[in-house]
C-alpha positions as CSV (number, residue, x, y, z in Angstrom):
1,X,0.0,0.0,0.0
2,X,2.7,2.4,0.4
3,X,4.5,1.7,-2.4
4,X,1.5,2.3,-4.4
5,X,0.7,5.6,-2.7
6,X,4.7,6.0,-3.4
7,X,4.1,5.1,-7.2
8,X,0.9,8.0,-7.0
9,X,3.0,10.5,-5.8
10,X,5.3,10.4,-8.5
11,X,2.5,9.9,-11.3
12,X,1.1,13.5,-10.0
13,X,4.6,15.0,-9.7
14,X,5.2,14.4,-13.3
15,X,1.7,15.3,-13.5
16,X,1.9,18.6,-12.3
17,X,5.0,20.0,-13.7
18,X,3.9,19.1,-17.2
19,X,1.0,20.9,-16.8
20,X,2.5,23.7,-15.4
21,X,4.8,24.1,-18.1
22,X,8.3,22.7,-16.2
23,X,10.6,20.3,-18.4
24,X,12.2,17.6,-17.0
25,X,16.0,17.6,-16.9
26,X,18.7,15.1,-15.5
27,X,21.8,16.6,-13.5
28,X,24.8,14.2,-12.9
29,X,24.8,12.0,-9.9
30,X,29.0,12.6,-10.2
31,X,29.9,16.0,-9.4
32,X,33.3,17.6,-8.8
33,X,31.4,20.6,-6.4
34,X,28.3,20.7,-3.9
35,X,25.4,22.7,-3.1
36,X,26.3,22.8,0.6
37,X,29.8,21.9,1.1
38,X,31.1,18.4,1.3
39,X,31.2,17.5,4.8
40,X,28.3,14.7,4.4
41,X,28.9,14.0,1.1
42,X,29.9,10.3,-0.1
43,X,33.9,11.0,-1.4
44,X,35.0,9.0,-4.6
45,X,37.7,9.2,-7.1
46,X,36.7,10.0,-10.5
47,X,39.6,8.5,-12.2
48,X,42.5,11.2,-10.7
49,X,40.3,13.8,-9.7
50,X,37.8,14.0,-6.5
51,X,34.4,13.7,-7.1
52,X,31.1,13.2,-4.7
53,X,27.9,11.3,-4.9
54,X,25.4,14.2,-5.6
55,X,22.9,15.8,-2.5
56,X,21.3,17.6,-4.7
57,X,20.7,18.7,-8.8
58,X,20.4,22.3,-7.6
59,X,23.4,23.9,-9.1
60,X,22.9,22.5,-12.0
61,X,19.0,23.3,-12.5
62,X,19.8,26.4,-11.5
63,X,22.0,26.5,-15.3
64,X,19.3,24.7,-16.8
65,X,16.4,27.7,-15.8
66,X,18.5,30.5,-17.6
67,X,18.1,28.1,-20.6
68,X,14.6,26.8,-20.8
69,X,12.8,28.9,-17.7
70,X,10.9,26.6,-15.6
71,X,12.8,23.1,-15.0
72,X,12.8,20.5,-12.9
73,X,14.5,17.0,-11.8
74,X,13.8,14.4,-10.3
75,X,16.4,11.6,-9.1
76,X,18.5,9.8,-6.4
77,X,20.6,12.0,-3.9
78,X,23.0,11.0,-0.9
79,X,23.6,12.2,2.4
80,X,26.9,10.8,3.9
81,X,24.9,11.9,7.6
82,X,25.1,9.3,10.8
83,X,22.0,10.0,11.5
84,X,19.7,7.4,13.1
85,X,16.2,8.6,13.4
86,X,12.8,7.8,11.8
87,X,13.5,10.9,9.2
88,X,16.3,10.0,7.5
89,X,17.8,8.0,5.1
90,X,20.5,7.5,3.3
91,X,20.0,7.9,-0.1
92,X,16.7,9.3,-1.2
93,X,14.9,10.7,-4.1
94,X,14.3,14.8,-4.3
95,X,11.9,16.5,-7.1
96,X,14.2,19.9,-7.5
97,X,12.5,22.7,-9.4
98,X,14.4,25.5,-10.9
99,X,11.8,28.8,-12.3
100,X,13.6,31.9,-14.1
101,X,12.0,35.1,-13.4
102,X,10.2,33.7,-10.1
103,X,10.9,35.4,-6.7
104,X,10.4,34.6,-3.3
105,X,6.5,34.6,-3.0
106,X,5.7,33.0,-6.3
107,X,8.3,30.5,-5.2
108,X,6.1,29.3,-2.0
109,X,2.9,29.3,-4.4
110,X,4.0,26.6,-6.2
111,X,4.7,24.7,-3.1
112,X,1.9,25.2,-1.9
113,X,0.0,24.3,-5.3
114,X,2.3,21.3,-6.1
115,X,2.0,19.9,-2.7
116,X,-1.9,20.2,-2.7
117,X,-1.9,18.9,-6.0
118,X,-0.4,15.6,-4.6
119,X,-2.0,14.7,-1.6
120,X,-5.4,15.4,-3.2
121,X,-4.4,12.9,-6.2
122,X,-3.6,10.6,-3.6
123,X,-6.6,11.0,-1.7
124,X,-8.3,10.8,-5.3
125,X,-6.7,7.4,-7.0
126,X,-5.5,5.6,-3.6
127,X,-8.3,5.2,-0.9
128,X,-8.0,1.7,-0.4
129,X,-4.0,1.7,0.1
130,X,-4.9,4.5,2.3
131,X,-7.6,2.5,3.8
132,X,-5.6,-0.4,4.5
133,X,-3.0,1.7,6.0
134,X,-6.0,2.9,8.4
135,X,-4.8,7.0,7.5
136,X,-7.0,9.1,8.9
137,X,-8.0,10.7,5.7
138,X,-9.6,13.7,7.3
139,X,-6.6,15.4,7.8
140,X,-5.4,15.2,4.1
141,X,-8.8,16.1,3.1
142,X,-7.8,20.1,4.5
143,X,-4.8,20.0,2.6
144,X,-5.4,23.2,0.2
145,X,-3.4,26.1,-0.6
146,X,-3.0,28.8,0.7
147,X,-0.7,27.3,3.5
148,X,0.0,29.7,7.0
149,X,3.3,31.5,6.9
150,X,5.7,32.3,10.3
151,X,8.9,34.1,10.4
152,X,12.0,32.4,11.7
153,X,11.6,35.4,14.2
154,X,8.2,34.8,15.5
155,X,9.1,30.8,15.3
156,X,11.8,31.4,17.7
157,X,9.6,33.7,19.9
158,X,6.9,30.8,19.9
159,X,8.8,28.3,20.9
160,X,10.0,30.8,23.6
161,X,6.3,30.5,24.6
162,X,6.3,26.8,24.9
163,X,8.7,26.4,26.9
164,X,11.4,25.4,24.9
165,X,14.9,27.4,26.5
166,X,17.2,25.6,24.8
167,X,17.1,27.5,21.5
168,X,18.3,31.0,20.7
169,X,18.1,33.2,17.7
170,X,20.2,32.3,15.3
171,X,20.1,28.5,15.9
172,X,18.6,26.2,13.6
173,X,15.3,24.1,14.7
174,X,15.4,20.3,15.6
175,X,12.8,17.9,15.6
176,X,10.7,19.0,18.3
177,X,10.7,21.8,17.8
178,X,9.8,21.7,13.9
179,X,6.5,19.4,15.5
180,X,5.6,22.0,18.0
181,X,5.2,24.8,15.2
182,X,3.8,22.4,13.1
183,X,0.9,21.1,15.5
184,X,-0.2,24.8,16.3
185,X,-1.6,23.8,12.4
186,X,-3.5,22.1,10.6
187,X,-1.8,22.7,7.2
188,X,1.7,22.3,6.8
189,X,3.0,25.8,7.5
190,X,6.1,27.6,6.0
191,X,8.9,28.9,7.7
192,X,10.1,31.9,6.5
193,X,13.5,34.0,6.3
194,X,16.1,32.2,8.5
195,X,19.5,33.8,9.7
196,X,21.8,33.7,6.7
197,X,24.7,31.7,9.3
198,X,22.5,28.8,9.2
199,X,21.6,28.6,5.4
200,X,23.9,27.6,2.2
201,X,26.0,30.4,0.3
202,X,23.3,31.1,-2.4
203,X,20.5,32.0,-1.1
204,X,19.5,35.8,-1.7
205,X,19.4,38.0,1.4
206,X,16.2,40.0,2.6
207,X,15.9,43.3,0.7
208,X,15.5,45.1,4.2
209,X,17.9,43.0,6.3
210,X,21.3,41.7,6.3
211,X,21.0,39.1,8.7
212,X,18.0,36.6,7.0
213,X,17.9,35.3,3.8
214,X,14.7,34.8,1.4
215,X,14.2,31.2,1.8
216,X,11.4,29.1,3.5
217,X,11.1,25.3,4.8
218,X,7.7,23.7,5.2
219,X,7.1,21.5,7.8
220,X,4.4,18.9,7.8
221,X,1.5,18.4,9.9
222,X,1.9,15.6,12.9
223,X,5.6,15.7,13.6
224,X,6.7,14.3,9.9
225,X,9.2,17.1,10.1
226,X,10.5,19.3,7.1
227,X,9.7,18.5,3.3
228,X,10.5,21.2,1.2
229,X,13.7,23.8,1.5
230,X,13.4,26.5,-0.6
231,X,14.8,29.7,-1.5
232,X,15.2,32.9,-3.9
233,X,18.7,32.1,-5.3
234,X,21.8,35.2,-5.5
235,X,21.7,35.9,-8.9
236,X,24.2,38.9,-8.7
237,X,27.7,37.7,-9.5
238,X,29.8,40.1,-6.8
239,X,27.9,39.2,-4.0
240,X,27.5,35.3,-4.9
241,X,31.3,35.7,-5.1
242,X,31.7,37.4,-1.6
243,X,30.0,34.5,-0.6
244,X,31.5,31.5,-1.7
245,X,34.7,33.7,-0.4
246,X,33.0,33.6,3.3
247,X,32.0,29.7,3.2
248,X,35.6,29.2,2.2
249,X,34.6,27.0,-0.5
250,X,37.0,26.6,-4.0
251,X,36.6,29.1,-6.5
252,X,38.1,26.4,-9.0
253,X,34.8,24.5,-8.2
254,X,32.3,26.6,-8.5
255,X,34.0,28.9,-11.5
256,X,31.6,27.3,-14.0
257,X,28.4,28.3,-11.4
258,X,30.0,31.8,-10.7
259,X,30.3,32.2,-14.8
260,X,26.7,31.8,-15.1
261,X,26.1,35.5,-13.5
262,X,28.7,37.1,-15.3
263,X,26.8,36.7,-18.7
264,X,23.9,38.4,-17.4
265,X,21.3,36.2,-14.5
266,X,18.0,36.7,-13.7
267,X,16.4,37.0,-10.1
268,X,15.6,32.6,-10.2
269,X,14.3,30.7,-7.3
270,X,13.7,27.2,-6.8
271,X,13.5,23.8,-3.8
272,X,13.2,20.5,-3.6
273,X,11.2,18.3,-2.0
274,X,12.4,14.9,-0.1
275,X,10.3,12.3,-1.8
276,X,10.4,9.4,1.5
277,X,9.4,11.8,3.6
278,X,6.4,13.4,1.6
279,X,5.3,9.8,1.0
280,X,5.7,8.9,5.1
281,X,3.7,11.7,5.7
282,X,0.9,11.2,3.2
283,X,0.8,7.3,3.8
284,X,0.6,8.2,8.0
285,X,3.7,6.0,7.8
286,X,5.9,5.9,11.0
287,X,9.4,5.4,10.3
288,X,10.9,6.5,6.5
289,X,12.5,3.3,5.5
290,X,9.2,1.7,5.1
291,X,8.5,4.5,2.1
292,X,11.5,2.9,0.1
293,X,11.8,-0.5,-1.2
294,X,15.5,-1.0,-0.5
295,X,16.2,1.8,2.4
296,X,19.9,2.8,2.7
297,X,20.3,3.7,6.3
298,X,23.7,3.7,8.7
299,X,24.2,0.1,9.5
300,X,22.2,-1.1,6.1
301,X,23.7,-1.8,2.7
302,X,22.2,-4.9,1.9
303,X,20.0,-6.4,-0.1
């Protein structure tokens, strides 16, 4: 039953960016640079140079946009993290969408519409996987864009509320306390503008402050945790420079991602969504290697 609801999932993903006018493109699963730096990527040698198993086609979309406009892919990525809880795997799949000429807002409408889009089809063409699963289909029944909006800042002054001392501004969220925002819900609810110390090189920064960055995760209802991260992307080539220059990453390996502001960018945004974890969710499914056939997690290779 899940892997059917699995199977539906990716029938309306394909679905929906086809009718929304998105074409589908394959980035490498070899790359020489990474998204987010390389300290939980997989290291392998491509014959004499370094290489790593890909975490994500977003540098590479991100190429792909300025060519065709609205893009997206949809394949295997790797996280070389020792993590051992019921959200994570190993390797997973991610749908990465790249739009041209789409800023921040527009960027969390098509989340918002894409996610929708989804659990209703679901809900539509699998109710007696989700039967058998006994889901409580009432709650993916109110799954309808618009979805509620809170600031990293009011997030933080929430939690504050709830009792939760141990986090200060400027620290990212854990579990619970992505599951206590989320249960104040009944949608899944964005999470907006973080502090640009805790988010990747290239996301563009607030027009109005220099301490967040335009970018949004959204968190799913009953304690599934994060399934989208998405952002507005730096298209300005001097400031995605100065950038790359704080993270201390190699020049030499993003030259060819730096060259593609010099000829003239466009403001571009773009996220992906973790695939195991969308279908946990939907399917009421408790731990995430059930949502895979084959799950990759820390002490698991085999079969």
């Amino acid at each position: 039953a899940i892997m059917k609801i699995r199977n539906e999932i990716i029938r309306a993903t394909y679905e929906f960016f086809n009718e929304n006018g998105f074409t589908k493109m394959d980035p490498p699963i070899l790359t020489g640079s990474a998204p987010e730096g390389t300290s939980e990527l997989f290291h392998t040698k491509y014959f004499d140079e370094d290489a790593y198993l890909s975490q994500s086609g977003q540098l590479y979309m991100e190429a792909a946009a300025m060519a065709l406009g609205k893009v997206f892919s949809f394949g295997p990525t790797f996280r070389a993290e020792k993590s051992k809880t019921r959200r994570h795997l190993i390797e997973f799949w991610m749908i990465e969408p790249e739009m041209a000429f789409v800023e921040f807002e527009e960027n969390l409408e098509v989340q918002e519409q894409y996610v929708e889009h989804i659990v209703q089809s679901v809900l539509k063409n699998c109710p007696l996987d989700l039967e058998r699963l006994g889901r409580d289909t009432s709650k993916l029944e109110n799954i309808k864009a618009p979805f509620p909006r809170i600031s990293y800042d009011d997030a933080i002054k929430f939690l504050h509320e709830q009792g939760f001392d141990d986090i200060e501004w400027g620290d990212d969220f854990g579990a619970p306390h992505e599951t206590a925002i989320a249960n104040h819900f009944d949608k899944p609810v964005f999470i907006t503008c973080y502090p640009v110390g805790i988010k990747p090189f290239y996301m563009q920064p607030h027009p109005e402050r220099d301490d967040v960055v335009l970018c949004a995760d959204l968190i799913a209802p009953e304690g599934y945790g994060e399934i989208i991260g998405g952002s507005e992307r730096i298209h300005d080539y001097e400031l995605l420079k100065s950038r790359l220059e704080e993270h201390g990453l190699s020049m030499d390996a993003y030259a060819w991602y730096l060259e593609l502001r010099k000829q003239g960018s466009v403001p571009h945004s773009g996220f992906g969504l973790g695939l195991e974890r969308t279908v946990a969710w939907i399917s009421g499914t408790e731990h995430i290697r059930e949502t895979i056939p084959f799950p990759r997690l820390l002490n698991r290779l085999y079969p």
